[in-house]
C-alpha positions in Angstrom: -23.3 -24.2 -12.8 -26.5 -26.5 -12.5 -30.3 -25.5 -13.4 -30.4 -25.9 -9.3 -28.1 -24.4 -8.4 -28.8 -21.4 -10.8 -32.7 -21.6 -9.8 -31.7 -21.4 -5.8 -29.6 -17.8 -6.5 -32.0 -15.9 -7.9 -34.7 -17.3 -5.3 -32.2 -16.2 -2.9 -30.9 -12.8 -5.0 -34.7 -11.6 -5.3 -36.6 -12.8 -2.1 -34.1 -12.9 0.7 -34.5 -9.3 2.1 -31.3 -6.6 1.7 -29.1 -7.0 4.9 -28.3 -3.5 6.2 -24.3 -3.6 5.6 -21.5 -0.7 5.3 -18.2 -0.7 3.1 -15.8 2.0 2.8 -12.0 2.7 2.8 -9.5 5.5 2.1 -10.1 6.1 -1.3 -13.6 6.1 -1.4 -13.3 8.4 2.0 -14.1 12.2 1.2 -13.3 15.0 4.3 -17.5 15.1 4.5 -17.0 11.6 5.8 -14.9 11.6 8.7 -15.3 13.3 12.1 -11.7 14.9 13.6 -11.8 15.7 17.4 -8.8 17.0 19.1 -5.1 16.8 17.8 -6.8 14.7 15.0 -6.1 16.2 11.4 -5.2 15.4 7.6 -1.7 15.3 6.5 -0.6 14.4 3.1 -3.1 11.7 2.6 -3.0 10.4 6.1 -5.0 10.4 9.0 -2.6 11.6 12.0 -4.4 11.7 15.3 -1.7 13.8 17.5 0.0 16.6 16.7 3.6 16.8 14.7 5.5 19.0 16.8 9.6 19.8 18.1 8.7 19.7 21.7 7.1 16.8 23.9 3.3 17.4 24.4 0.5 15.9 26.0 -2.5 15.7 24.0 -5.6 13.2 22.0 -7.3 13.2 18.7 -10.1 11.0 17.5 -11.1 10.3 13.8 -14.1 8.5 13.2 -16.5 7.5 10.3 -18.5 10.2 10.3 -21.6 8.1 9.7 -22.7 5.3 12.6 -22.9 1.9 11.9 -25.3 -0.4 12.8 -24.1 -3.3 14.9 -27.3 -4.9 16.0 -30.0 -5.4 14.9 -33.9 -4.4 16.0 -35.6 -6.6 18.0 -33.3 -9.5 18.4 -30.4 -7.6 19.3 -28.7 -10.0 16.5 -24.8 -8.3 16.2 -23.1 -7.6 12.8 -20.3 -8.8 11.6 -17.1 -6.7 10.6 -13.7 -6.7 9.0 -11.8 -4.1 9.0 -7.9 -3.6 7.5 -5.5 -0.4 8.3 -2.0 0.9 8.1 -0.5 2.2 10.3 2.9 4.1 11.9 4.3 5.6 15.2 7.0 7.8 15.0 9.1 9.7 17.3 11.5 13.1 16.8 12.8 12.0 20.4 13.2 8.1 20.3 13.7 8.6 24.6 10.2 10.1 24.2 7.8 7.5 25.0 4.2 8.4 24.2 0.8 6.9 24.4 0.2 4.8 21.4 -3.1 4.5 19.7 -5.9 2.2 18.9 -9.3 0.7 16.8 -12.2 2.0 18.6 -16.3 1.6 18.5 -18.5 4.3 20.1 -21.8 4.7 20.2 -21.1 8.7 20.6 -19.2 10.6 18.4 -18.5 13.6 20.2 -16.2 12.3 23.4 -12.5 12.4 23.4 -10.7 11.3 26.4 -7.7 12.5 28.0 -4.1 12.6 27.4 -1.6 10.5 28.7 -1.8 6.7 28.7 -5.5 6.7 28.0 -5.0 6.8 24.4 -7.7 9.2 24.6 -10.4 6.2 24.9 -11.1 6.5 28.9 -14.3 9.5 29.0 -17.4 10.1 31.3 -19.7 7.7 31.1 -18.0 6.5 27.6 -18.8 2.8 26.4 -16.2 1.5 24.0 -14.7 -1.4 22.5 -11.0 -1.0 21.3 -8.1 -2.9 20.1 -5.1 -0.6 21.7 -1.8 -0.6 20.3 0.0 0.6 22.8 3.4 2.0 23.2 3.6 3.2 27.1 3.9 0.9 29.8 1.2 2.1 31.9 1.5 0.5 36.0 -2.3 2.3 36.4 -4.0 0.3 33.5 -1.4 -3.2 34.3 0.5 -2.6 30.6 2.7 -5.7 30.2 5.3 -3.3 28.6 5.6 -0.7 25.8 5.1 -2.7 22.9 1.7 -4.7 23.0 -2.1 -5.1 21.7 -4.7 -5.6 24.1 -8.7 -5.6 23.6 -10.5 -2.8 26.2 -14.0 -3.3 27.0 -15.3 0.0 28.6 -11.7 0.1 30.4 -8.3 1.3 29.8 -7.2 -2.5 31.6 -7.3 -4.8 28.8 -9.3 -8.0 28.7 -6.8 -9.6 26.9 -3.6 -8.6 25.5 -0.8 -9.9 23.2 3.5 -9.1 23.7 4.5 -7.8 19.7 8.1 -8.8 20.8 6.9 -12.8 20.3 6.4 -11.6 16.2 9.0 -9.3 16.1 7.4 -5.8 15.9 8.3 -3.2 16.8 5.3 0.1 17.2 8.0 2.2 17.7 9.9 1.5 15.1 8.4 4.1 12.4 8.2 1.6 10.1 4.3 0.7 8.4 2.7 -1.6 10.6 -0.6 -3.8 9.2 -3.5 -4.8 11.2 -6.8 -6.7 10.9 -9.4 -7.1 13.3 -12.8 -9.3 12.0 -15.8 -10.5 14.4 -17.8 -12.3 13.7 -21.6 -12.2 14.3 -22.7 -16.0 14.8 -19.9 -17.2 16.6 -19.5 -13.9 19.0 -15.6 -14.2 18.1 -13.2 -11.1 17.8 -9.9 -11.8 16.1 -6.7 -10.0 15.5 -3.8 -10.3 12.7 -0.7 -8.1 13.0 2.2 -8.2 10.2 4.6 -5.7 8.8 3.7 -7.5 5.9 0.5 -6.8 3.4 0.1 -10.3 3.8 -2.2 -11.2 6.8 -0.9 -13.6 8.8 -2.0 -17.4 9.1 -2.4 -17.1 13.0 -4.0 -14.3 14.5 -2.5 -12.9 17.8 -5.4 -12.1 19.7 -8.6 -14.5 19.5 -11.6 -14.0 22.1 -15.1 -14.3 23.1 -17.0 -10.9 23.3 -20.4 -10.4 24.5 -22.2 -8.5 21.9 -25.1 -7.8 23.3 -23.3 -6.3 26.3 -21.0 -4.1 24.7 -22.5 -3.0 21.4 -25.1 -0.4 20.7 -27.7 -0.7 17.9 -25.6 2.2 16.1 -22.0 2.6 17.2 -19.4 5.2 15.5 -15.9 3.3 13.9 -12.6 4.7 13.7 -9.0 5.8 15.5 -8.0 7.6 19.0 -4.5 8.4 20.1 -2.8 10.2 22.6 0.7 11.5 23.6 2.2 11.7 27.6 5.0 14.8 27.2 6.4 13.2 24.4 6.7 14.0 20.4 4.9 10.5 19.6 3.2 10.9 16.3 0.4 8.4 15.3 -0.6 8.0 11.7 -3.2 5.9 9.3 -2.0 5.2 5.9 -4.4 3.4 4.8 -8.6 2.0 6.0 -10.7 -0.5 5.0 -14.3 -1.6 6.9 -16.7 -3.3 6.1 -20.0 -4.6 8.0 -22.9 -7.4 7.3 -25.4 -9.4 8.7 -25.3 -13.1 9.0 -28.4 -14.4 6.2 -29.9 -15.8 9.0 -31.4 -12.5 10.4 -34.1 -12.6 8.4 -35.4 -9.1 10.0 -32.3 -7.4 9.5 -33.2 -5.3 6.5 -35.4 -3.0 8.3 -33.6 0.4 7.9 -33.9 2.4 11.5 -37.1 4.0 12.6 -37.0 8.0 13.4 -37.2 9.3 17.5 -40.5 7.8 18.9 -41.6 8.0 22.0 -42.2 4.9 23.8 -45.0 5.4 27.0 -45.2 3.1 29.8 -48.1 1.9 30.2 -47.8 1.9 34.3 -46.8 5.6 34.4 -49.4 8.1 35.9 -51.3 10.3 33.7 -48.1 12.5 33.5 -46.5 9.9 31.5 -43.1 8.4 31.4 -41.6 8.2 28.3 -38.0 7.5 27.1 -36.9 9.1 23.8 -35.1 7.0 21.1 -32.5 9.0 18.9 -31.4 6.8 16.0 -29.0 8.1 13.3 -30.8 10.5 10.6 -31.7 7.3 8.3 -35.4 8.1 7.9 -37.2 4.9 7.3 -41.4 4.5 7.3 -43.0 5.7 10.5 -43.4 2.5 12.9 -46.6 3.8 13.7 -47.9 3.8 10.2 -46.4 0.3 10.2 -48.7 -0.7 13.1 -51.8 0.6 11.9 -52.1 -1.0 8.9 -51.1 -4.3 10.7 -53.9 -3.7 12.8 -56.3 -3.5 9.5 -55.4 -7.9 9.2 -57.8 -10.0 10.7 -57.7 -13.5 10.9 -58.1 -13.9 7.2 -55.8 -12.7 4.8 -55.0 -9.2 4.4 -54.8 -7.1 1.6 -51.4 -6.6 1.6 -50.4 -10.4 2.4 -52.9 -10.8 -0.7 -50.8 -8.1 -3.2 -47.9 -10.2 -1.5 -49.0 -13.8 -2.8 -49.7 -12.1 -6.1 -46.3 -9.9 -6.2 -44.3 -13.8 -5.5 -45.9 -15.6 -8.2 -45.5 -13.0 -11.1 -42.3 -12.9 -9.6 -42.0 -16.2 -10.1 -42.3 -16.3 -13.6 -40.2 -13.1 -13.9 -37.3 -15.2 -12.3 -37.7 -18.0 -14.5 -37.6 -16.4 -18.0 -34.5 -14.2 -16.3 -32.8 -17.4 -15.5 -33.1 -18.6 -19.2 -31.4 -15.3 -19.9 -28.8 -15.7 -17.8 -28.1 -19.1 -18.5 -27.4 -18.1 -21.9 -25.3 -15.5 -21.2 -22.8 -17.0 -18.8 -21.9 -19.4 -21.5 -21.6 -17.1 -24.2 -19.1 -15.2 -22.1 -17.0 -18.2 -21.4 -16.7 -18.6 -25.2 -15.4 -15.3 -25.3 -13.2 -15.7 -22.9 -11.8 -19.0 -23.9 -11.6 -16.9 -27.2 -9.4 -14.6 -26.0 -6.7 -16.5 -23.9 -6.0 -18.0 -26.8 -5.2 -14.6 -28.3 -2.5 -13.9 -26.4 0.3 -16.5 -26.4 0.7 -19.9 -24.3 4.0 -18.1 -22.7 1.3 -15.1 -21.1 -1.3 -18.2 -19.8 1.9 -20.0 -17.7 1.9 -16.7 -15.5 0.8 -17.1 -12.0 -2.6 -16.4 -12.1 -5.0 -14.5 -14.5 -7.4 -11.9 -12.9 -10.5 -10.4 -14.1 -11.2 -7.3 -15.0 -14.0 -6.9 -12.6 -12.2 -7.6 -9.5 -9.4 -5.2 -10.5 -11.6 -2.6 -11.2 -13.0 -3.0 -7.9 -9.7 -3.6 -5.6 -8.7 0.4 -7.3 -12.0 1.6 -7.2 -12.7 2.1 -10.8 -8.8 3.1 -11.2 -9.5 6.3 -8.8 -6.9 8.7 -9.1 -6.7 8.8 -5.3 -5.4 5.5 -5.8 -2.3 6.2 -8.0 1.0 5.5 -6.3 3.3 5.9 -9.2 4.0 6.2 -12.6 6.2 3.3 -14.1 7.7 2.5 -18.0 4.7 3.2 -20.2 2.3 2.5 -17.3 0.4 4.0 -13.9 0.6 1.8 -10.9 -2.4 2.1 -8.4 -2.4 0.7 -5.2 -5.6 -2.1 -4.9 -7.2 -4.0 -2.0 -8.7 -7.2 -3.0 -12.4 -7.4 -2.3 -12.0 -11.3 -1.1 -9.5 -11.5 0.9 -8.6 -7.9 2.1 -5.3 -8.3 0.3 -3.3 -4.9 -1.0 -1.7 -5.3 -4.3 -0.2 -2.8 -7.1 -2.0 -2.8 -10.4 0.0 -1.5 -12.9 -2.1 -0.4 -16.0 -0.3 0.1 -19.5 -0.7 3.1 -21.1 -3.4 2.6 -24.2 -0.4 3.9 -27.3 0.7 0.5 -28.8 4.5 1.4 -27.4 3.1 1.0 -24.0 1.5 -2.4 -25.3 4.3 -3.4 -26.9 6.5 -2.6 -23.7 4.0 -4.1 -21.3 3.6 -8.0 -23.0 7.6 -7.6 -22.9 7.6 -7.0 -19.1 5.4 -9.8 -18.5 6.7 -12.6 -20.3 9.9 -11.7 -19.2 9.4 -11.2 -15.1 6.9 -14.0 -15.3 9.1 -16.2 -15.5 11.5 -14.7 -12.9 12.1 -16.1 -9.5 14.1 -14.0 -7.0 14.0 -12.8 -3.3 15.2 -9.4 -4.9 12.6 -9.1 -7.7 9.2 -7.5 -6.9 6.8 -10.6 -7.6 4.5 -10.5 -10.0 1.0 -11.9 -8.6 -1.0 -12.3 -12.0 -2.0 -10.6 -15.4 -5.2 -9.6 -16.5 -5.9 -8.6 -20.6 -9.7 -8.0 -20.8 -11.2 -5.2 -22.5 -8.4 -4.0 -24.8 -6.7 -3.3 -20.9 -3.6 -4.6 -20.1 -3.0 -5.0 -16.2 -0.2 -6.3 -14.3 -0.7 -7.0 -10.4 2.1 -7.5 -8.2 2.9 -7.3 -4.4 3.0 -3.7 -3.0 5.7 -2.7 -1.0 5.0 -1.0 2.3 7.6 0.9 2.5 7.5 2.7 -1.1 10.4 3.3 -3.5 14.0 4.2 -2.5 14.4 6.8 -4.3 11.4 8.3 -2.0 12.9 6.4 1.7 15.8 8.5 0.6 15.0 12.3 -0.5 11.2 12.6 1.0 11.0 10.6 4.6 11.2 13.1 7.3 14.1 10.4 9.4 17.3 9.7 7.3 17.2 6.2 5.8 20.1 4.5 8.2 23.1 3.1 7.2 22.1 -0.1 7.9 19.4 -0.3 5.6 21.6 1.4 3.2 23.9 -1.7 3.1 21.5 -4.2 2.8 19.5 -2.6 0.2 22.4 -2.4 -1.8 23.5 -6.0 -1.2 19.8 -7.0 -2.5 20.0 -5.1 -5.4 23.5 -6.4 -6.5 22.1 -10.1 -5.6 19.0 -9.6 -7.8 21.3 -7.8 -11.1 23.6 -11.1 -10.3 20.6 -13.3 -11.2 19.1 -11.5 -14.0 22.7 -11.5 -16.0 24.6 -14.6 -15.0 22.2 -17.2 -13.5 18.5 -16.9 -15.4 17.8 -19.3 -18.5 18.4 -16.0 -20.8 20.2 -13.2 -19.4 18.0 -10.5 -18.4 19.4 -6.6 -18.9 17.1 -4.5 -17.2 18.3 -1.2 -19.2 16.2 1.2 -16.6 18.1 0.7 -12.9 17.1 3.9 -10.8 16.3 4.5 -7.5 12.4 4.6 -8.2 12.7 1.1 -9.5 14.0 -0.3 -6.5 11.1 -0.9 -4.2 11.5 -1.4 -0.2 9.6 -4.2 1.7 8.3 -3.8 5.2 12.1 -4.9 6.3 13.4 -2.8 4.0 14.8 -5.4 1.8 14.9 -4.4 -1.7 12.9 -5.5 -4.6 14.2 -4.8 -8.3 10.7 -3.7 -10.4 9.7 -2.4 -13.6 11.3 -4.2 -16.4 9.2 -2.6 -19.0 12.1 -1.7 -20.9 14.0 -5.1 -19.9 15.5 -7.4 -22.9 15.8 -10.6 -22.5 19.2 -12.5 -25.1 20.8 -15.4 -25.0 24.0 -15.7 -22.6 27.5 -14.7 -24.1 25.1 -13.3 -27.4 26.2 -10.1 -28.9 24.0 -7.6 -28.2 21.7 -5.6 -30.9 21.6 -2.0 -31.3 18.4 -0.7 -30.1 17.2 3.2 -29.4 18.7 3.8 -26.1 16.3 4.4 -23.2 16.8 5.1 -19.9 17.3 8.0 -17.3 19.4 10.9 -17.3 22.2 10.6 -14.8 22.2 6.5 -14.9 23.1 6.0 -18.8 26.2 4.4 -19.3 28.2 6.6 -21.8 28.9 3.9 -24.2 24.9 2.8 -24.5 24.3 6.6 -24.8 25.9 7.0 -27.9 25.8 3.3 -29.7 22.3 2.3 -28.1 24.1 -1.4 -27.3 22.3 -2.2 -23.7 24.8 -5.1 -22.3 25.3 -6.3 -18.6 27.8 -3.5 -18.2 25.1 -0.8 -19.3 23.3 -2.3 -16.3 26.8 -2.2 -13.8 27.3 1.2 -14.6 23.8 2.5 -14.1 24.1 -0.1 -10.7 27.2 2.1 -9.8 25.2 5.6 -9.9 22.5 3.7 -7.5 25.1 3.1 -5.3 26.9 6.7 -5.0 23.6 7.8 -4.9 22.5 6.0 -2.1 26.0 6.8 -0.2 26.1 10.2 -0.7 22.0 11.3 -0.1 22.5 12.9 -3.9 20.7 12.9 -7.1 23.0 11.3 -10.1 22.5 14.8 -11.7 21.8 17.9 -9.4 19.7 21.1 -10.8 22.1 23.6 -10.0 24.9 23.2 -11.8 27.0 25.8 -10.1 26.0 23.7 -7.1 25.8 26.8 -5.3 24.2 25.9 -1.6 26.0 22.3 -2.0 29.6 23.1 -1.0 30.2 23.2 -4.7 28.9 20.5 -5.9 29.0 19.0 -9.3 26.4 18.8 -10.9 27.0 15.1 -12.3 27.4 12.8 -8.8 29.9 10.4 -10.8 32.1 13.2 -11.4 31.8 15.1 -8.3 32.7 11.5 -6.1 35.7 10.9 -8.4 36.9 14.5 -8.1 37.2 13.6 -4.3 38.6 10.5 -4.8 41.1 12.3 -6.6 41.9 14.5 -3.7 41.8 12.0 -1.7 38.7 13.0 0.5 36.2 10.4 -0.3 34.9 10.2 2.9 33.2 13.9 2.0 30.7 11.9 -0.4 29.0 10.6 2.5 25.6 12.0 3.5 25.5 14.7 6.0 22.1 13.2 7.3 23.9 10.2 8.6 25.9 11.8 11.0 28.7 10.2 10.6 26.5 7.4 12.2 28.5 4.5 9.8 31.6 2.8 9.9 34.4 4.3 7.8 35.6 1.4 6.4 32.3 0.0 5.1 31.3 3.5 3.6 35.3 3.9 1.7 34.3 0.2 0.0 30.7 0.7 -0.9 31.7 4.3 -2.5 34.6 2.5 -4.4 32.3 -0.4 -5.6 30.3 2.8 -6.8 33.3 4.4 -8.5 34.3 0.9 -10.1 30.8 0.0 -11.6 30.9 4.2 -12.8 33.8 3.4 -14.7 33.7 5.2 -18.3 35.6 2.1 -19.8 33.1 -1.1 -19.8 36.0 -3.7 -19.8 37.0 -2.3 -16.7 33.7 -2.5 -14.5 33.3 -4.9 -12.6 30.7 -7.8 -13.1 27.4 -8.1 -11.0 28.3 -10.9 -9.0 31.9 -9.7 -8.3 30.3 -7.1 -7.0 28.0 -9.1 -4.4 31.3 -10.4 -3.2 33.0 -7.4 -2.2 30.3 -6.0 -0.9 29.8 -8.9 1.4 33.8 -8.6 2.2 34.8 -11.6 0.4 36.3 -10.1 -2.4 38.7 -7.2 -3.0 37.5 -4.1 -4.8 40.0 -3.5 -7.5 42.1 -0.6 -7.6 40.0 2.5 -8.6 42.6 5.2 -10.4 42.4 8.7 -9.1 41.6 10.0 -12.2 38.6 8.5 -14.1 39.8 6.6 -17.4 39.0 9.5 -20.2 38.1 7.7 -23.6 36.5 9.7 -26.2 33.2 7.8 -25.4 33.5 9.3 -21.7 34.1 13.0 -23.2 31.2 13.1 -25.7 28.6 11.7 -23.0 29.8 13.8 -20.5 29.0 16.9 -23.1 25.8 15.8 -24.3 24.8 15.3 -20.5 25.3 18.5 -19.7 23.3 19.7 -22.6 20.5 18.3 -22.1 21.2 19.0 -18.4 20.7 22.9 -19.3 18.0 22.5 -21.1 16.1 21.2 -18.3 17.7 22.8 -15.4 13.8 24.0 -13.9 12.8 20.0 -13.0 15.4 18.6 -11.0 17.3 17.5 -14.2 16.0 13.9 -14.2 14.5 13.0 -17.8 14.3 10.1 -20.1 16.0 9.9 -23.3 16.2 7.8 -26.5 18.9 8.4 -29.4 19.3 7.6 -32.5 21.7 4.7 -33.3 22.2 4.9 -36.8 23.1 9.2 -36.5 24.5 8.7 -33.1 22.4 12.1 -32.4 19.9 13.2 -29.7 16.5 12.4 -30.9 13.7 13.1 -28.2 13.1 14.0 -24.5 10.7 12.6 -21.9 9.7 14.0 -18.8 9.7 11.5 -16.1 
């Protein structure tokens, strides 16, 4: 950075005058801070504006930012400029059950709520609004297009401009997460729109138009949601809320805070008086009137203040420059540092994608905010973390501070970084700065499987049951036959497969990944992994191999067939139509008797086809397979579940070697030992004793 270019920001940092700006989002959000009228009311983290109920109903909610914004400012009526970023969903109990749809709306009021029906619950007395709707009820009284659009309203349920989601391929009613961004800027009086199911906002916007600030924005106008359901069991909710508002630099008077209620008296009323009353937001600023008096004090000379002014700039002067000396001297002394320190850490950690800093993590989690935790990985928390630059939502996984979850961490990263896969979860960047480790990678929408399968309120359908299983198979393909070094991931579980916004799936946490050379014997290592998806061989000789991985693979698979956990708490499996309490065994009990068929989940409804569901639960049984030799390998695997290859013949009664009957025993051990939490825990052995050494909760 040049002297002049140094010299011009702090000018700038310490004379320009503070712009009047607001910033929030979800997880800086407390309940103090939002306003919910009507149906509007928390659930689980989310903001859902109708009500969640068995039976159609007509009704509207509104949650706003409890605090109002200013949009123009004093004076010159000069607008703000905004971003704003949410998540959100529509889903319906009754999918025949059209409802209303919702939408981003200003307000200078915070108190009205509009109807139900198609009004989205925007349309109120003498109500000025602006709103982006998305709506999902084709409306012949407001001229919808269809069911399925986004349209800008301007103090009218008939949109001034609207946009067909069909042309992108999105679908409100789907129930899957939809993202949206809406920015306007101030200078250029433009409003834009992105839509996406991805986190990524889109290159082209779908809406783009002119809007007449000064026509349709208040000084102080409130932010936030409205939704609204016509006889129908539509349910609207906000995962997730970003705004933010500024002032161009150019509105040099913009820093003035508001002014309290004063009365303003026209000067041509009668001795009565006529007065209008002003009733800005509580933001108590210096009386105007106090203001005017001692600018009434100035005569054509200088006055005392402009004096202590003139006097206040020049020590300031002189202030700025010994500060920029400082600084100067600082900067580089903190690239030293940080030259320093890159080369601390390896030239195969520099070659990742991109390094972050510190700072700018800290600040996409909020200072690592536990409201920002979205799960807990190998040796690591992941947090989810918007990007103060671009808006972007990322994971930032942070490695636990023992030298194990170090240790585990730099593994994970020179390994994945170097991964390339439609299948993988991609890793963004790396940031090691303050004796932190973080690892930032694209977040998935649509959140792990293991949670699409046992905690979303709509079965996961077969469909995506299929194809989330072909992407897993594709990725464990890659990773052990067609990398530079074959990858075995050695932790394969449903929380480790992660869901896009088209429910693809995405392989994740290699934190206890090895990398070897191809057709290398493998090493005995402590055996790590999770209860229910340890192949019985690795269990008891600690040898993690690209069968370890099929077998755990195989568990995945019946898991994701049959709706069950690989180990069930109750091991009577009373409530369960007797169920096992080890999946593997129950499904090849069936096989046995020849009702396979009876592994399927319930939840489906027998909504698959017979033949697909018989070949996916005997690729299960075939990777389960107690004898190694006999499982199939990953890329087999790919072929017969695509239908191009046969599944071999699966016996009826599950091969017994003495490996097969020892792990089976120490399962259930440490089953019982843990019957209270679901029966899902880590666990390492010793090699050397072939004995159980520790337990970890996961």
């Amino acid at each position: 950075m040049s002297l002049l270019s140094f010299f011009t920001f702090f000018i700038f940092f310490f004379f320009t005058p503070t712009l009047a700006s607001t910033e929030f989002d979800f997880g800086t959000l407390t309940l103090s801070s939002l306003k919910l009228l009507g149906d509007a009311h928390l659930n689980n983290g989310t903001v859902s504006l109708t009500r969640d109920l068995p039976v159609p109903n007509s009704g509207s909610g509104r949650a706003l930012y409890s605090r109002p914004v200013r949009f123009r400012q004093p004076g010159n009526h000069s607008p703000a400029s905004f971003r704003t970023f949410f998540s959100f969903s529509v889903t319906n109990l009754n999918p025949s059950s059209i409802g209303g749809g919702l939408a981003f709306v200003l307000s200078p009021d915070d108190d009205s709520l509009g109807d139900a029906g198609g009004s989205l619950g925007l349309a109120a007395a003498a109500t000025k609004f602006v709103a982006v709707e998305f709506d999902t009820l084709m409306d012949a009284e407001f001229k919808d297009i269809n069911g399925n659009h986004v349209g800008v309203d301007l103090n009218s349920m008939v949109s001034a401009k609207v946009f067909d989601l069909g042309f992108i391929n999105v679908d409100l009613k789907s129930g899957d997460t939809v993202n949206a961004w809406i920015e306007f800027d101030g200078s250029t009086t433009v409003l834009t729109v992105w839509v996406s199911y991805s986190n990524l906002k889109p290159k082209d916007p779908i809406l783009t138009m002119n809007l007449d600030a000064d026509r349709y924005f208040n000084d102080f106008m409130y932010v936030g949601f409205s939704g609204s359901t016509q006889g129908s069991t539509e349910t609207h909710s906000v995962e997730w809320w970003s705004f933010s508002s500024f002032f161009p630099s150019s509105s040099a008077g913009a820093a003035a805070p508001p002014p309290p209620a004063v009365t303003l008296m026209n000067p041509g009323a009668n001795s009565a008086g006529s007065s209008s009353s002003l009733s800005p937001p509580p933001s108590i600023a210096p009386s105007v009137a106090q203001k005017e008096s001692k600018s009434s004090s100035c005569h054509n000379g200088l006055c005392k203040e402009n004096l202590g002014a003139v006097a206040g700039v020049v020590t300031a002067g002189a202030f700025v420059l010994a500060l920029f000396a400082g600084a100067l001297i600082w900067v580089y002394s903190k690239k030293f540092k940080r030259v320093k320190k890159l080369d601390t850490l390896g030239s195969e950690i520099i070659k990742m994608p991109k390094q972050f800093s510190y700072k700018e993590l800290k600040a996409a989690t909020k200072c690592f905010n536990a409201n920002r935790i979205i799960g807990h990985g190998a040796f690591g928390t992941v947090y989810k973390g918007v990007m103060p630059e671009n808006g972007e939502i990322v994971a930032v996984k942070r490695c636990s501070h023992s030298s194990q979850g170090k240790n585990e961490f730099l593994s994970e990263l020179s390994i994945i970084g170097t991964l390339r896969h439609r299948n993988l979860v991609r890793l963004q960047g790396w940031c090691h700065e303050k004796g932190e480790i973080l690892l930032v990678y694209d977040l998935m929408p649509n959140g792990s499987l293991d949670k699409a399968l046992f905690e979303a309120r709509m079965p996961l359908p077969w469909s995506h049951r299929r194809k989330i299983l072909l992407g897993v198979a594709s990725a464990l393909a890659y990773l052990h036959q067609e990398c530079e070094n074959q990858v075995i991931h050695r932790d394969i579980k449903t929380s480790n497969i992660m869901l896009d916004e088209g429910f693809n799936a995405r392989l994740g946490d290699f934190g206890l990944a090895r990398q070897t050379e191809h057709d290398k014997s493998p090493d005995a290592t402590v055996a790590a992994g999770t209860m229910g998806y340890l192949a019985p061989e690795y269990l008891l000789t600690g040898k993690a191999t690209e069968k370890t991985d099929v077998f755990s693979y195989g568990a995945v698979v019946l898991e994701v067939a049959s709706g069950r956990r690989p180990i069930e708490k109750d091991a009577t499996g009373a409530g369960k139509g007797g169920v096992s309490s080890n999946l593997v065994e129950w499904v090849w009990t069936l096989h046995r008797e020849g009702r396979l068929l009876l592994a399927a989940d319930p939840r489906l409804e027998n909504e698959f086809d017979e033949a697909e569901m018989r070949r996916v639960l005997m690729v299960g049984l075939a990777c389960s397979n107690s004898d190694p030799l006999a499982r199939p390998s990953m890329r087999s695997v790919v072929q017969m579940l695509v239908g191009d290859a046969e599944v071999p013949i699966v016996p009826t009664t599950k091969p017994n070697t003495g490996l097969s009957t020892s792990h089976s025993q120490l399962l259930l051990s440490l089953q019982d030992s843990v019957s209270d939490i679901d029966g899902i825990i880590t666990i390492s052995t010793s090699t050397s004793e072939n004995s159980f050494s520790g337990i970890d909760i996961v």
